[in-house]
C-alpha positions as a printed Julia matrix, in Angstrom:
75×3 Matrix{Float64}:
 116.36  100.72  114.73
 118.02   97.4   114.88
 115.55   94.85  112.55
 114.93   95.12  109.89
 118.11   96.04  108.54
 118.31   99.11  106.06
 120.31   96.52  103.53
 117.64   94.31  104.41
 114.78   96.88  103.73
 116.9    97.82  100.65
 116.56   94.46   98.84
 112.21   94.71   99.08
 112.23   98.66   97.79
 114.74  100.1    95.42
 115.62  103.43   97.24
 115.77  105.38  100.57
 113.54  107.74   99.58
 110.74  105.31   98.54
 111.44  103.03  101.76
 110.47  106.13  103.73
 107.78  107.43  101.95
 106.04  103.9   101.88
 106.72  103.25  105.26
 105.79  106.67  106.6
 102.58  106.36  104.21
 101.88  102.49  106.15
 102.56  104.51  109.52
 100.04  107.12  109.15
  96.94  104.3   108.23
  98.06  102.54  110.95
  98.07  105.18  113.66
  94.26  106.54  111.95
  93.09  103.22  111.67
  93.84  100.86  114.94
  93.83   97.43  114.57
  95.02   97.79  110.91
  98.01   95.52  111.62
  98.67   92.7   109.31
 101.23   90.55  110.89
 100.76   87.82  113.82
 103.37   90.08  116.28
 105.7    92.95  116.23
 108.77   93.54  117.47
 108.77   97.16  117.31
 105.9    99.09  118.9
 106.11  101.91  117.2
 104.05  102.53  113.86
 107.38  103.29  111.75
 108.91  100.1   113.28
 105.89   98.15  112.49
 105.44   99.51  108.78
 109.45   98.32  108.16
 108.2    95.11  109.6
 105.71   94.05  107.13
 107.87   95.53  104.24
 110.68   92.82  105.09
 108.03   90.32  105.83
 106.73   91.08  101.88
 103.17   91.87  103.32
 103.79   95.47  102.27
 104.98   96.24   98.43
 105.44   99.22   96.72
 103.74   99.55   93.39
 105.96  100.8    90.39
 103.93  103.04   88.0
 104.55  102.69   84.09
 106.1   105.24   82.12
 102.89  106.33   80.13
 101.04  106.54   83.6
 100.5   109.79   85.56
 101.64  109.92   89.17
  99.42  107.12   91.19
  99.15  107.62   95.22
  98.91  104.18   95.09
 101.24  101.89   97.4
């Protein structure tokens, strides 16, 4: 994978392991739900590509939970 950049990718979400699991979350609701896509064009064709995409483009965000809150499957 050439764009986006993990450094890139890395200054939207905090961590590896939360790039992936958003990304691999995005992937799975795209490839259930087709059409789902949110940007104009893609470079990638691939759902994983395409979930990086709108994570650099800020159209995807990962929500932080609070302290006091119980785990959230929330994204």
């Amino acid at each position: 994978m050439l764009y986006p950049s993990i450094d890139n990718l890395l200054t939207k979400i905090d961590s590896k392991y939360s790039l992936v699991s958003v990304a691999a979350k995005r992937a799975r609701y795209m490839q259930e739900n087709k059409g789902s896509e949110v940007l104009y064009s893609y470079k990638s064709y691939k759902y994983v590509g395409k979930a990086l995409e709108e994570i650099y483009a800020d159209e995807l965000v990962m929500k932080k939970k609070n302290a006091n809150e119980t785990y959230s499957d929330e994204v």
